[in-house]
N, CA, C and O atoms as CSV, one atom per row, in Angstrom:
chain,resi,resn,atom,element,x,y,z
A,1,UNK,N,N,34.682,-18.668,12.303
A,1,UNK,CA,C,33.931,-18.061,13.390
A,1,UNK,C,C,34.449,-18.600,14.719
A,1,UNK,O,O,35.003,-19.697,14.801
A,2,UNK,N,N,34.285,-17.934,15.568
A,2,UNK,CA,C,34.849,-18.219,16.998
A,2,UNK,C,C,34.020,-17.951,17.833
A,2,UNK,O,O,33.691,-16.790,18.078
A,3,UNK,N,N,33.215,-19.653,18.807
A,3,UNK,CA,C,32.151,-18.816,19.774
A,3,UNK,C,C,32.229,-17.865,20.707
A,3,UNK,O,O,31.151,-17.466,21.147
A,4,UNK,N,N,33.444,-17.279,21.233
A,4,UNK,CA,C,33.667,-16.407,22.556
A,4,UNK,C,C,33.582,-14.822,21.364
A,4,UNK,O,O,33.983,-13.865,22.026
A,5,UNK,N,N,33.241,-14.426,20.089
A,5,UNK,CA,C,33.190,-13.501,19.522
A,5,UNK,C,C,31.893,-12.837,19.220
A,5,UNK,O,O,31.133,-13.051,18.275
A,6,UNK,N,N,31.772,-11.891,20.316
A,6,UNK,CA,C,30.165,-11.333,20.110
A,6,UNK,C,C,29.607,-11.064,18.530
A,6,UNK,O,O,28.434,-11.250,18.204
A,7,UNK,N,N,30.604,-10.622,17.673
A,7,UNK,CA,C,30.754,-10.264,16.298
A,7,UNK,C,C,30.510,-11.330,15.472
A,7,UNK,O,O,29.760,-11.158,14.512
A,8,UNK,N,N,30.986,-12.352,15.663
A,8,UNK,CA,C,30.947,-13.994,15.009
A,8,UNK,C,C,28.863,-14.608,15.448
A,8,UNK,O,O,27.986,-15.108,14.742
A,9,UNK,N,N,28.910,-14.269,16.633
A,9,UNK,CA,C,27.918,-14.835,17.366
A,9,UNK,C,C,26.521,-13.860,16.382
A,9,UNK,O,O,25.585,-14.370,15.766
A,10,UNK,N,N,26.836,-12.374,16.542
A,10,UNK,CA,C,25.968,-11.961,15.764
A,10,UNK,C,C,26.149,-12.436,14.407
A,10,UNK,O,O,25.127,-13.099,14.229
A,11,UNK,N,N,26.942,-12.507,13.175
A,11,UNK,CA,C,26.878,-13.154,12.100
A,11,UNK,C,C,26.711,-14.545,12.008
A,11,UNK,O,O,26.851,-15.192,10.971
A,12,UNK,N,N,26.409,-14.993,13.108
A,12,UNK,CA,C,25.873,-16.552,13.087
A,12,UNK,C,C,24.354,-16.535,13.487
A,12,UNK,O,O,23.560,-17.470,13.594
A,13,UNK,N,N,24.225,-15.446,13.638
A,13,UNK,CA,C,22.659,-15.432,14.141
A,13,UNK,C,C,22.165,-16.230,15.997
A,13,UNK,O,O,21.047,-16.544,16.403
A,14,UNK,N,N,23.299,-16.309,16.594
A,14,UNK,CA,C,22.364,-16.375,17.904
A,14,UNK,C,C,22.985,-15.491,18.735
A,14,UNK,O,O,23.199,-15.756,19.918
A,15,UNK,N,N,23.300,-14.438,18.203
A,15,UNK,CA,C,23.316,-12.880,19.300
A,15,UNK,C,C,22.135,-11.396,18.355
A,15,UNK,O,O,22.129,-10.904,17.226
A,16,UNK,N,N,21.410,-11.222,19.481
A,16,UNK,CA,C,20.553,-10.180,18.793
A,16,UNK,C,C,21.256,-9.130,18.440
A,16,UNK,O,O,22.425,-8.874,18.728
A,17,UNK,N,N,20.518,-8.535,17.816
A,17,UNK,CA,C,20.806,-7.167,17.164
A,17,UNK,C,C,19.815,-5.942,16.355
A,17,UNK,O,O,18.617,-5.954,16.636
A,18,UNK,N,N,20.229,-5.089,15.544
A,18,UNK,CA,C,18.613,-4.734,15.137
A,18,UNK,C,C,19.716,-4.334,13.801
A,18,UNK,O,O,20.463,-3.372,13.621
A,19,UNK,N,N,19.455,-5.395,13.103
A,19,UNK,CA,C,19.612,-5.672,11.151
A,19,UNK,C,C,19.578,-4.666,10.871
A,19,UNK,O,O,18.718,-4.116,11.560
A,20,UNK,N,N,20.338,-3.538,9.758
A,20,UNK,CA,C,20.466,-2.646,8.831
A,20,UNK,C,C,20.379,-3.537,7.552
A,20,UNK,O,O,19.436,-3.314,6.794
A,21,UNK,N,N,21.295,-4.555,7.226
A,21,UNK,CA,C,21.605,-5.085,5.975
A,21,UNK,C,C,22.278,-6.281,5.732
A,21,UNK,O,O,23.288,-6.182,6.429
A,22,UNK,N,N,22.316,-7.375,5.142
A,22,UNK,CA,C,23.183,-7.985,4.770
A,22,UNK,C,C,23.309,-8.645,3.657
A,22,UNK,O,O,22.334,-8.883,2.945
A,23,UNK,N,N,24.592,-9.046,3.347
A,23,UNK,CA,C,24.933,-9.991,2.445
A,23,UNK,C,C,25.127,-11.433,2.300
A,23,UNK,O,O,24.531,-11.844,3.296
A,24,UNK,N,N,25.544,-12.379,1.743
A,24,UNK,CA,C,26.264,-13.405,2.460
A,24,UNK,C,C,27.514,-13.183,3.101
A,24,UNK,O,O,27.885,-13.409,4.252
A,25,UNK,N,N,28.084,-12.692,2.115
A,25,UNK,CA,C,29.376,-12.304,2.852
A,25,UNK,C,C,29.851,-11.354,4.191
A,25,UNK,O,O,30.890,-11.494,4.836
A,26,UNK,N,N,28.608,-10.191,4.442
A,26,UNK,CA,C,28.809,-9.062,5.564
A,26,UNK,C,C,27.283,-8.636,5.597
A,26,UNK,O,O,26.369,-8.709,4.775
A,27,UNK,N,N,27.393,-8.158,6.898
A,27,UNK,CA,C,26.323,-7.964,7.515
A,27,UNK,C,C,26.326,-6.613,7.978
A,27,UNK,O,O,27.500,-6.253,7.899
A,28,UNK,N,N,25.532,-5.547,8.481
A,28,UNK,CA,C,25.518,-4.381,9.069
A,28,UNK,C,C,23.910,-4.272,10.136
A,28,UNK,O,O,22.755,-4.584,9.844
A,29,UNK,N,N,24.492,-3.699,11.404
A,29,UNK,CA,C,23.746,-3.849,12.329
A,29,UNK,C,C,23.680,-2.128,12.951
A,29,UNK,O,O,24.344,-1.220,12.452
A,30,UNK,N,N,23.007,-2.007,13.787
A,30,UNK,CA,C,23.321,-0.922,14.777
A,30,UNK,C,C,23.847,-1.024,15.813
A,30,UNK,O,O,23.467,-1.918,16.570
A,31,UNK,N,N,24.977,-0.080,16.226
A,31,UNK,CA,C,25.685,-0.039,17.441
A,31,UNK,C,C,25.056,0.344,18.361
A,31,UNK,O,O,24.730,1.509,18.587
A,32,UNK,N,N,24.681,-1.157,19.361
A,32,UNK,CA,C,24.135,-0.472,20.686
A,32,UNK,C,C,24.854,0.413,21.630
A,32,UNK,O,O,24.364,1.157,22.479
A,33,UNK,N,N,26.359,0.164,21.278
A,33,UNK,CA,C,26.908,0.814,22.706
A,33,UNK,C,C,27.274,2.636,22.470
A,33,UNK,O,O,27.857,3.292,23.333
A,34,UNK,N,N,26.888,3.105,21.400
A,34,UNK,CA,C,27.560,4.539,20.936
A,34,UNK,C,C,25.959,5.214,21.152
A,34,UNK,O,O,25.000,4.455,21.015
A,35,UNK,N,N,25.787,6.323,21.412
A,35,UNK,CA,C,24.884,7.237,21.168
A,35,UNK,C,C,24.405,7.709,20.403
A,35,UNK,O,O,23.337,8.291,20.591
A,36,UNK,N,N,25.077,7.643,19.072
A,36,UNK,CA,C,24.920,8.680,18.166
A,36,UNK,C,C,23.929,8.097,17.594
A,36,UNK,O,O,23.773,6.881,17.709
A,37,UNK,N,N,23.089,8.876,16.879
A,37,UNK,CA,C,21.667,8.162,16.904
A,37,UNK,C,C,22.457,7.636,14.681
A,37,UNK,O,O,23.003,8.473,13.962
A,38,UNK,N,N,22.248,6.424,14.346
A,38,UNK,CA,C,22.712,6.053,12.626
A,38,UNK,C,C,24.391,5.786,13.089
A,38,UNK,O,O,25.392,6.031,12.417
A,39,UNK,N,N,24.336,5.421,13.952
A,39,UNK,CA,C,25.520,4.356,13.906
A,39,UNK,C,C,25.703,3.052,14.112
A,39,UNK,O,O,25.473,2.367,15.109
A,40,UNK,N,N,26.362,2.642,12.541
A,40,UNK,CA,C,26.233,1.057,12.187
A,40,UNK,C,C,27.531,0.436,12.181
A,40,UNK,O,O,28.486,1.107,11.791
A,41,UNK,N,N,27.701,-0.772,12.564
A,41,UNK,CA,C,28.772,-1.479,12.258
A,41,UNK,C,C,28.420,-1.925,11.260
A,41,UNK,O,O,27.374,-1.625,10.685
A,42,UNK,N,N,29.691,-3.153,10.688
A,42,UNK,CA,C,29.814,-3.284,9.152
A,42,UNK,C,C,30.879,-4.396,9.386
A,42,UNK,O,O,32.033,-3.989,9.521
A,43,UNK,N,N,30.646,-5.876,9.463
A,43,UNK,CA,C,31.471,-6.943,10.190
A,43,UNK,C,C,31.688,-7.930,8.742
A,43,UNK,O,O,30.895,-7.819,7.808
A,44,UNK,N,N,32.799,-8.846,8.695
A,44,UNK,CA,C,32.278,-9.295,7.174
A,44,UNK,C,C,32.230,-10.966,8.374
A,44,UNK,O,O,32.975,-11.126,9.341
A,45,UNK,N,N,31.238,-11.887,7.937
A,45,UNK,CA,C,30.659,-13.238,8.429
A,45,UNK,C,C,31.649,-13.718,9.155
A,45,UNK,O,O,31.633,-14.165,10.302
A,46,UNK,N,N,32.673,-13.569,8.258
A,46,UNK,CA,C,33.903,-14.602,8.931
A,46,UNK,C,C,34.854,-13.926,9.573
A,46,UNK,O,O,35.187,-12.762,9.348
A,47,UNK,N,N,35.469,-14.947,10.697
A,47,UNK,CA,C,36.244,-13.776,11.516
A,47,UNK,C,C,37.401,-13.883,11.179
A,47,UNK,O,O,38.057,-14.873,10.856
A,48,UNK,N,N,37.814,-12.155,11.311
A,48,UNK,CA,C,38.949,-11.098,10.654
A,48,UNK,C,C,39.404,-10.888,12.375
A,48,UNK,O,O,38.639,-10.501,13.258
A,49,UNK,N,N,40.664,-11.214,12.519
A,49,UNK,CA,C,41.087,-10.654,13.640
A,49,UNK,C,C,41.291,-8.945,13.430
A,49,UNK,O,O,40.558,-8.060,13.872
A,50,UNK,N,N,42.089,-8.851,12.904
A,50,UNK,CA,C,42.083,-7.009,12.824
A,50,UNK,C,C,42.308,-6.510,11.358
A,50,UNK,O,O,42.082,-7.214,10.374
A,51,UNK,N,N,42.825,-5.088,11.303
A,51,UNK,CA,C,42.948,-4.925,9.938
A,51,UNK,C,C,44.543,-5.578,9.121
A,51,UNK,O,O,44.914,-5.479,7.951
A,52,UNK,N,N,45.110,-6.150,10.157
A,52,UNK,CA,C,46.642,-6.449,9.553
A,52,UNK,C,C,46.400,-7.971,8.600
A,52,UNK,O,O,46.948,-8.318,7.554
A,53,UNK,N,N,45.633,-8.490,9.217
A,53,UNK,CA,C,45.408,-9.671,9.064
A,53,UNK,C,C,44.063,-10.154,7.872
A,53,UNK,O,O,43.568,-11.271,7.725
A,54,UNK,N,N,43.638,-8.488,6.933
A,54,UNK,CA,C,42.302,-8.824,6.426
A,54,UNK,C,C,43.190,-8.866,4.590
A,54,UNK,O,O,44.226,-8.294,4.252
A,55,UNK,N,N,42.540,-9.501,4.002
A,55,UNK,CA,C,42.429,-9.420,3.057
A,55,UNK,C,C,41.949,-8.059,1.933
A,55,UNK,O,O,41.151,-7.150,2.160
A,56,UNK,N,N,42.776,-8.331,0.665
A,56,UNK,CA,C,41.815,-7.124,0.016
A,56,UNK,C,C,40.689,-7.330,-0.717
A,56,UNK,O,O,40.011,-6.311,-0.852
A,57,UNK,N,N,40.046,-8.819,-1.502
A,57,UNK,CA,C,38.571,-8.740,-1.325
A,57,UNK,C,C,37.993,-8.815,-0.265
A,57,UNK,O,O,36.941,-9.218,-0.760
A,58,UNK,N,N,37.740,-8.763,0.956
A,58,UNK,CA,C,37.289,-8.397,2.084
A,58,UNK,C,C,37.272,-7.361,1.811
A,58,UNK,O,O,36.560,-6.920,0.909
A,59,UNK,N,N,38.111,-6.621,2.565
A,59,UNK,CA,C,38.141,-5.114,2.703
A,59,UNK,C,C,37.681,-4.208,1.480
A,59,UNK,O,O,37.249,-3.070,1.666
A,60,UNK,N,N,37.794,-4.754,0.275
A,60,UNK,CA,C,36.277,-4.096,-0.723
A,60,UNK,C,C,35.164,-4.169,-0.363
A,60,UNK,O,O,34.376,-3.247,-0.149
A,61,UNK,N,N,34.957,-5.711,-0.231
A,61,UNK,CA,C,33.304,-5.938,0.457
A,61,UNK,C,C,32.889,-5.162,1.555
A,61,UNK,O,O,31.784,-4.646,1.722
A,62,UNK,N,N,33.643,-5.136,2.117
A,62,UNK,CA,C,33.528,-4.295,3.885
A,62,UNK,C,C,33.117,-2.836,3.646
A,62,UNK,O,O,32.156,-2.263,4.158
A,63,UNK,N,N,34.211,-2.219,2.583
A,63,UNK,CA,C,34.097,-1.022,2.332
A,63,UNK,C,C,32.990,-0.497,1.693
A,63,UNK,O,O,32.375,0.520,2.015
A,64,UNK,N,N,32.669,-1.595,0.340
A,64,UNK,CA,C,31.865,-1.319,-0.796
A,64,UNK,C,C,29.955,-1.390,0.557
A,64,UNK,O,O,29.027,-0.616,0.323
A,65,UNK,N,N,29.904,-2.174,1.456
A,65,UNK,CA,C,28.677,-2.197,2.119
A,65,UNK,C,C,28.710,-1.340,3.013
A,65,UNK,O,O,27.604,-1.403,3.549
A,66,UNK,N,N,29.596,-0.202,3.740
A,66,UNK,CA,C,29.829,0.612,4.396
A,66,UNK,C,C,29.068,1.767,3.712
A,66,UNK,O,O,27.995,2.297,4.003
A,67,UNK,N,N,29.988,2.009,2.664
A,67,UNK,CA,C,29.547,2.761,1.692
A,67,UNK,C,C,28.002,3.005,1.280
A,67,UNK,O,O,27.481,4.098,1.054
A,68,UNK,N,N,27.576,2.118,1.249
A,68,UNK,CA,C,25.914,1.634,0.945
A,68,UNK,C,C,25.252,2.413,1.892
A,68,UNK,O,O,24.503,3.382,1.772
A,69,UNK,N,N,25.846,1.553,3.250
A,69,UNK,CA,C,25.034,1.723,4.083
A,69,UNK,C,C,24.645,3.556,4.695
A,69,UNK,O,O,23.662,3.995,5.291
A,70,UNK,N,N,25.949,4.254,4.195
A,70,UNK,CA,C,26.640,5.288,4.584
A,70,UNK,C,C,25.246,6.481,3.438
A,70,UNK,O,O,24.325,7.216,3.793
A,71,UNK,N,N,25.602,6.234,2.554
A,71,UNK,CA,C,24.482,6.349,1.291
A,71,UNK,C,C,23.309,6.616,1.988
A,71,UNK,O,O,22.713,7.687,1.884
A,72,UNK,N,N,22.893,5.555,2.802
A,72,UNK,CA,C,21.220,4.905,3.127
A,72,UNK,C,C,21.051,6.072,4.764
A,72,UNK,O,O,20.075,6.779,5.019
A,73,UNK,N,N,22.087,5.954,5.456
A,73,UNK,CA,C,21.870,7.035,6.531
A,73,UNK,C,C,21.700,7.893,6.489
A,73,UNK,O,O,20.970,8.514,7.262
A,74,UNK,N,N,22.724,8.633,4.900
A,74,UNK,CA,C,22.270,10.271,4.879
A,74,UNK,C,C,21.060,10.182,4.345
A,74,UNK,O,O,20.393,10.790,5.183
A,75,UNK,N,N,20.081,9.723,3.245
A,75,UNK,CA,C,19.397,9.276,2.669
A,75,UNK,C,C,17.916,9.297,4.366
A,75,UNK,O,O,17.236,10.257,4.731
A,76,UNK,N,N,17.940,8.205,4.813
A,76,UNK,CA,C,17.028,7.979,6.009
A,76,UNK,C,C,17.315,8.648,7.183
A,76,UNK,O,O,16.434,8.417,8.012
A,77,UNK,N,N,18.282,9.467,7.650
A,77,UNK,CA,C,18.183,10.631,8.832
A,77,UNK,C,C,18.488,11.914,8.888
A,77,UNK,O,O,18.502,12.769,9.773
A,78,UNK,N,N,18.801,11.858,7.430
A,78,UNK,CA,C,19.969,13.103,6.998
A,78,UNK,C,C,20.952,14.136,8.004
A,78,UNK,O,O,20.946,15.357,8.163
A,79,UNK,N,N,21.819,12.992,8.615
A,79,UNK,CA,C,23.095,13.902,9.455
A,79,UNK,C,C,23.589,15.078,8.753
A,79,UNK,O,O,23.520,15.217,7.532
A,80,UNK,N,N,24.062,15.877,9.524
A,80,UNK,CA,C,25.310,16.969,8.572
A,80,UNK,C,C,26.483,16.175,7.830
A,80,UNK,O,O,27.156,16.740,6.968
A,81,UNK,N,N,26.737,14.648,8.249
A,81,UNK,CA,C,27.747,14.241,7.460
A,81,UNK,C,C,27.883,12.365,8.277
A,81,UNK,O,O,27.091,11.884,9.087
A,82,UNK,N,N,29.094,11.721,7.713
A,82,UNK,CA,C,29.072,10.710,7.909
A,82,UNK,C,C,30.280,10.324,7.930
A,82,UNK,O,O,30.960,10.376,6.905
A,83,UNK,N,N,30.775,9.862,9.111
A,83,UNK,CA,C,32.457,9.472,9.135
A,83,UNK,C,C,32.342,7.798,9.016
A,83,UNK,O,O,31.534,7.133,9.665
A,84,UNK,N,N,33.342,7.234,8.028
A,84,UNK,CA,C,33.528,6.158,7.715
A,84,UNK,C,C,34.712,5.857,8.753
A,84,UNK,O,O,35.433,6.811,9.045
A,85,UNK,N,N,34.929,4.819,9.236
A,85,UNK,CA,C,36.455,4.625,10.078
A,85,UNK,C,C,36.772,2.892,10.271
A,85,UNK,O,O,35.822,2.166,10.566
A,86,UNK,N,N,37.846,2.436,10.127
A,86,UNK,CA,C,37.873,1.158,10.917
A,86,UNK,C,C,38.698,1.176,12.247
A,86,UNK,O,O,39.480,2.123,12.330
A,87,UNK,N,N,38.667,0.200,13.431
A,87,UNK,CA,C,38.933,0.865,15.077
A,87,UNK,C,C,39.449,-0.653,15.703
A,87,UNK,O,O,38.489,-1.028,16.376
A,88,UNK,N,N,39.822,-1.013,15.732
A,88,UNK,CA,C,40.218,-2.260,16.107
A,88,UNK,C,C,41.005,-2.991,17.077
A,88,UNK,O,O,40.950,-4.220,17.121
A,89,UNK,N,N,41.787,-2.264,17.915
A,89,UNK,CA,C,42.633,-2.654,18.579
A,89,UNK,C,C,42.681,-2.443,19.627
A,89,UNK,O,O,41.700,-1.800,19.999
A,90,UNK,N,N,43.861,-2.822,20.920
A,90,UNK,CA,C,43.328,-2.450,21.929
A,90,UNK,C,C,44.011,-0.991,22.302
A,90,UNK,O,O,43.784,-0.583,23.441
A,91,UNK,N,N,44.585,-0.418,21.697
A,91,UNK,CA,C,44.453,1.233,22.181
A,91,UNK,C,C,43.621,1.812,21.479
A,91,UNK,O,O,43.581,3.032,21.317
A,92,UNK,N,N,42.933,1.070,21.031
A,92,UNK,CA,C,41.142,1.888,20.975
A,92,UNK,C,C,40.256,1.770,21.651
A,92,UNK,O,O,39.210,2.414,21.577
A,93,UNK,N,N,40.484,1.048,22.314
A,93,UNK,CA,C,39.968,0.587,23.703
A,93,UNK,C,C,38.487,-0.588,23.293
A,93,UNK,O,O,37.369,-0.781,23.770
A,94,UNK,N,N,39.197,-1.074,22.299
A,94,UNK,CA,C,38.161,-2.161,21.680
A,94,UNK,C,C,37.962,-3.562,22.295
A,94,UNK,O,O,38.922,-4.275,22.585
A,95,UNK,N,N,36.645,-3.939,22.486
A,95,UNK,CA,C,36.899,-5.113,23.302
A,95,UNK,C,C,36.356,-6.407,22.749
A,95,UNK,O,O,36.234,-7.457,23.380
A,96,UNK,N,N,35.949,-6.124,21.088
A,96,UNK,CA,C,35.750,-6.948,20.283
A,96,UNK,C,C,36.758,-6.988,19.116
A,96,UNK,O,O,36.696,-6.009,18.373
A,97,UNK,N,N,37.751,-8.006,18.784
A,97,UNK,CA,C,38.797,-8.543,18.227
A,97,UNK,C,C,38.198,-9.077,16.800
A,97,UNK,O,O,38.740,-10.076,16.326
A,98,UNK,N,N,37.305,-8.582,16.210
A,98,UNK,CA,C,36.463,-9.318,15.251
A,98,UNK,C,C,36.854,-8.026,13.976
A,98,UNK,O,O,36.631,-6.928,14.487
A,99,UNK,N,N,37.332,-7.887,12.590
A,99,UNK,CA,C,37.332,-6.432,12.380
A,99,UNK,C,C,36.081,-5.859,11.586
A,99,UNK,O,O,35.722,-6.155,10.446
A,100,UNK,N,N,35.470,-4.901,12.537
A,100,UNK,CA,C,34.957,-3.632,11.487
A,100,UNK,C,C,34.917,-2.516,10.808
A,100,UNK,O,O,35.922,-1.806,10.812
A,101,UNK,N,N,33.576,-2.058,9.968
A,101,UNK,CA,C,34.126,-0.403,9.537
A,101,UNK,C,C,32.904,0.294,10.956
A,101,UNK,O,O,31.950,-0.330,11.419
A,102,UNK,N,N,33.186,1.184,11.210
A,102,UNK,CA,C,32.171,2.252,11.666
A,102,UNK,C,C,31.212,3.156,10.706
A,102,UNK,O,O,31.841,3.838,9.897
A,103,UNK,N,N,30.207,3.239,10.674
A,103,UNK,CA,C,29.810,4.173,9.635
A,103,UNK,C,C,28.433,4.581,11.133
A,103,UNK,O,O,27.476,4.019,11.667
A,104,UNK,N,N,29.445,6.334,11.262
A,104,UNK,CA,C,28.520,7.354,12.122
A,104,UNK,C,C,27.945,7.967,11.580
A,104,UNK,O,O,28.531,8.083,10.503
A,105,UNK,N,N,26.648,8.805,11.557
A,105,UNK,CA,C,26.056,9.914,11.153
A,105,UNK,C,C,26.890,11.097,12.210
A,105,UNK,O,O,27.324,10.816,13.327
A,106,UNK,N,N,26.952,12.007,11.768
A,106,UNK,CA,C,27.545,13.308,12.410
A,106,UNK,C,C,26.383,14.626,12.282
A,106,UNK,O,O,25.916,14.992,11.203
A,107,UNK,N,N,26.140,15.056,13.221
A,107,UNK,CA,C,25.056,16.177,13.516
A,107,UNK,C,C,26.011,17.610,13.861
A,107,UNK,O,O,27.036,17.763,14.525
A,108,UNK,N,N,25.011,18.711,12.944
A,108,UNK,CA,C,25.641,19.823,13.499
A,108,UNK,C,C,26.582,20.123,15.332
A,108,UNK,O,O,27.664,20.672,15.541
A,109,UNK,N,N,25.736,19.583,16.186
A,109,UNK,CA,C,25.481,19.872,17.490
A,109,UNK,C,C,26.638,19.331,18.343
A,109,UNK,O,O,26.884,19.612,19.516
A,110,UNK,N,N,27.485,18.271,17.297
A,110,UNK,CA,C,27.979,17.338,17.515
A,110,UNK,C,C,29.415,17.425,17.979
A,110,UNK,O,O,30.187,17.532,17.025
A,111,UNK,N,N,30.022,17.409,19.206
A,111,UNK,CA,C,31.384,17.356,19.601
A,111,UNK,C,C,32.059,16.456,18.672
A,111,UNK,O,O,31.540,15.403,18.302
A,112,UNK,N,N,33.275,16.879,18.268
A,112,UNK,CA,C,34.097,15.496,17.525
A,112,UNK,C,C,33.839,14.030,18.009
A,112,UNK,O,O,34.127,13.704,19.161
A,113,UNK,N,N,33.343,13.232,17.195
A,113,UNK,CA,C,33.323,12.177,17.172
A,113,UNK,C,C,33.857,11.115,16.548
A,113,UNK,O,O,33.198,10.117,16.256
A,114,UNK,N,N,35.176,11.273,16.286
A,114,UNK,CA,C,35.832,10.657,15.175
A,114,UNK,C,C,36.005,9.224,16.312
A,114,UNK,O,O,35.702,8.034,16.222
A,115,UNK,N,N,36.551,9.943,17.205
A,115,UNK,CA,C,36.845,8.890,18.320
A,115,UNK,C,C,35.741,8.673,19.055
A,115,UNK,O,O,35.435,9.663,19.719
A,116,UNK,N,N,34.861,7.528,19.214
A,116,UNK,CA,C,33.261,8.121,19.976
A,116,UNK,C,C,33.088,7.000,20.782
A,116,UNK,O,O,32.042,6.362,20.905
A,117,UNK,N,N,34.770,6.658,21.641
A,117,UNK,CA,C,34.246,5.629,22.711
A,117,UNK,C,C,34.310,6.276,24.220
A,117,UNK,O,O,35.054,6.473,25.181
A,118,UNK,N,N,32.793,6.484,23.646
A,118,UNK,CA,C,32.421,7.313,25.101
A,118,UNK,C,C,31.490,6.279,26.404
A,118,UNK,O,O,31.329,5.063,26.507
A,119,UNK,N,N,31.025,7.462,27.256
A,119,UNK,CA,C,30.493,5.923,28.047
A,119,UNK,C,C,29.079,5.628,27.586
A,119,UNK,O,O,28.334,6.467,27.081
A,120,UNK,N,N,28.809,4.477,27.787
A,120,UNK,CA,C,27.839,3.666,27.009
A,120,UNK,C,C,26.319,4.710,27.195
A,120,UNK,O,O,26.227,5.207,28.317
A,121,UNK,N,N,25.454,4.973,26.454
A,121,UNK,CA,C,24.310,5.879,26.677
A,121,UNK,C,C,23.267,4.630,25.863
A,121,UNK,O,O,22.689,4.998,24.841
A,122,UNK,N,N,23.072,3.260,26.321
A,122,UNK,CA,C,21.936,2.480,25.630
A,122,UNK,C,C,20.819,3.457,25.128
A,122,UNK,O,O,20.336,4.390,25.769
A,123,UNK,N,N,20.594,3.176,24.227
A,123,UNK,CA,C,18.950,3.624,24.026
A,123,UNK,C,C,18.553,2.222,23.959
A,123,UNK,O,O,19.271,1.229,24.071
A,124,UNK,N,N,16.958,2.318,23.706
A,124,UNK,CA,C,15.845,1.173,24.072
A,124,UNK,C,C,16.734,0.187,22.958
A,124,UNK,O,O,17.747,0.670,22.452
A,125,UNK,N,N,16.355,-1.044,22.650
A,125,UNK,CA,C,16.136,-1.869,21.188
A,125,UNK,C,C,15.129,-1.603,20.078
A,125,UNK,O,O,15.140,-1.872,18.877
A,126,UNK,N,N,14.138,-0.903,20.976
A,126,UNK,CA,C,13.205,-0.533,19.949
A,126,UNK,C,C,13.551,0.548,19.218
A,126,UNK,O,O,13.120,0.580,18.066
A,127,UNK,N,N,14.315,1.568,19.652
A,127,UNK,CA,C,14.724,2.740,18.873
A,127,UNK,C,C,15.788,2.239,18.116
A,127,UNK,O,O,15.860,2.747,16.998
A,128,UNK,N,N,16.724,1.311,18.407
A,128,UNK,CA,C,17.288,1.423,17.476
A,128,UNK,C,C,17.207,0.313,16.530
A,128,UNK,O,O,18.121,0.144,15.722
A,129,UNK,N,N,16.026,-0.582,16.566
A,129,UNK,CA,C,14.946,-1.263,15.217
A,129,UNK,C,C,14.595,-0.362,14.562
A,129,UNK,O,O,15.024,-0.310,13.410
A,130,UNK,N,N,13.627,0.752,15.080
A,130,UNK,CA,C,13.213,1.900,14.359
A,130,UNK,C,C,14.381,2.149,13.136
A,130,UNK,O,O,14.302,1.966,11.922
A,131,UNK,N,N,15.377,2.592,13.898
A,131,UNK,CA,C,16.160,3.220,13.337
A,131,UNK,C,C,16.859,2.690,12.015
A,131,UNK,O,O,17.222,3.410,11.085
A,132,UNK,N,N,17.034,0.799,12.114
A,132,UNK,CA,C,17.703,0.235,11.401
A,132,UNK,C,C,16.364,0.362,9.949
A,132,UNK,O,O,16.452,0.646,8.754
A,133,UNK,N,N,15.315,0.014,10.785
A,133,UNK,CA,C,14.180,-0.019,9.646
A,133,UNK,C,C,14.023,1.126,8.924
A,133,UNK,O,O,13.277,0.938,7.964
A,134,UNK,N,N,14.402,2.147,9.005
A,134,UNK,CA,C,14.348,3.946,8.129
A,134,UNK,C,C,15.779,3.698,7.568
A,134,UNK,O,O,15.956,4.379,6.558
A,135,UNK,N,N,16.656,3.077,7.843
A,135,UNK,CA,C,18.139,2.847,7.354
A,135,UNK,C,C,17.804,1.896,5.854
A,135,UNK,O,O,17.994,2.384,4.740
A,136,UNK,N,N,17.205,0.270,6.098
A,136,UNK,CA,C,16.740,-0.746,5.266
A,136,UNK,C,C,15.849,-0.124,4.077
A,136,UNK,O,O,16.153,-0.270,2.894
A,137,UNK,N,N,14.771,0.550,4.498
A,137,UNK,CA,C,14.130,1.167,3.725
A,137,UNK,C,C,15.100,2.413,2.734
A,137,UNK,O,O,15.035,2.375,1.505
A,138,UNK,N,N,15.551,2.965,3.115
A,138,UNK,CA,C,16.520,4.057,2.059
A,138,UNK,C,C,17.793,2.912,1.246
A,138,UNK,O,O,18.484,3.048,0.236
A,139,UNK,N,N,17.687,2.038,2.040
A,139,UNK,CA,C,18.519,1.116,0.993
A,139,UNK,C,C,17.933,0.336,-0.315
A,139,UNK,O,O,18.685,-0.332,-1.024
């Protein structure tokens, strides 16, 4: 873990967040900075600089709780669909060096979002507790 890593800091427990799930090994939260209403990150505890550098039990674990979680969204909001992705670098315009999966819900209504670093649209914390808690529960 590395303290200057918002990602580390949340899997160490002194950066908030609003919990979907975890393991020992990985954790899944909601993305405050995306809009889309069931979008979770998916970080594994220990820090992964990017995907070059991850392992392949990791990247099962990562995948196999993505997956879950991916399960639990259509399940608790029922999107039209659910894009799995990992995004990591800096021509993704990523500004956390820690690696994750993305797991979006996708809505009819919905402009492509494969790429969805758009500008930041916060919703409250409370909506997206709500949200993690209808996520936890279908899990």
């Amino acid at each position: 873990m590395t303290q200057d890593c918002i990602f580390c800091r949340i899997a160490g427990g002194t950066a908030s967040e609003s919990l979907v799930t975890e393991t020992p090994d990985a954790l899944a939260f909601m993305d405050i900075n995306q809009p889309t209403p069931g979008h979770v990150l998916v970080i594994p505890r220990r820090h992964v600089q990017d995907i070059y550098t991850l392992d392949e039990a990791t990247a099962a674990m990562v995948f196999q709780l993505a997956v879950r979680v991916a399960q639990a969204v259509k399940i608790a909001l029922r999107p039209d669909g659910i894009n799995l992705y990992q995004s990591n670098e800096h021509a993704a315009g990523q500004e956390v060096f820690h690696f994750h999966m993305h797991v979006v819900a996708r809505y009819a209504g919905d402009r492509d979002r494969v790429c969805v670093f758009l500008q930041p649209n916060l919703p409250p914390h409370a909506e997206l507790d709500r949200l993690a808690a209808e996520i936890r529960a279908a899990l």
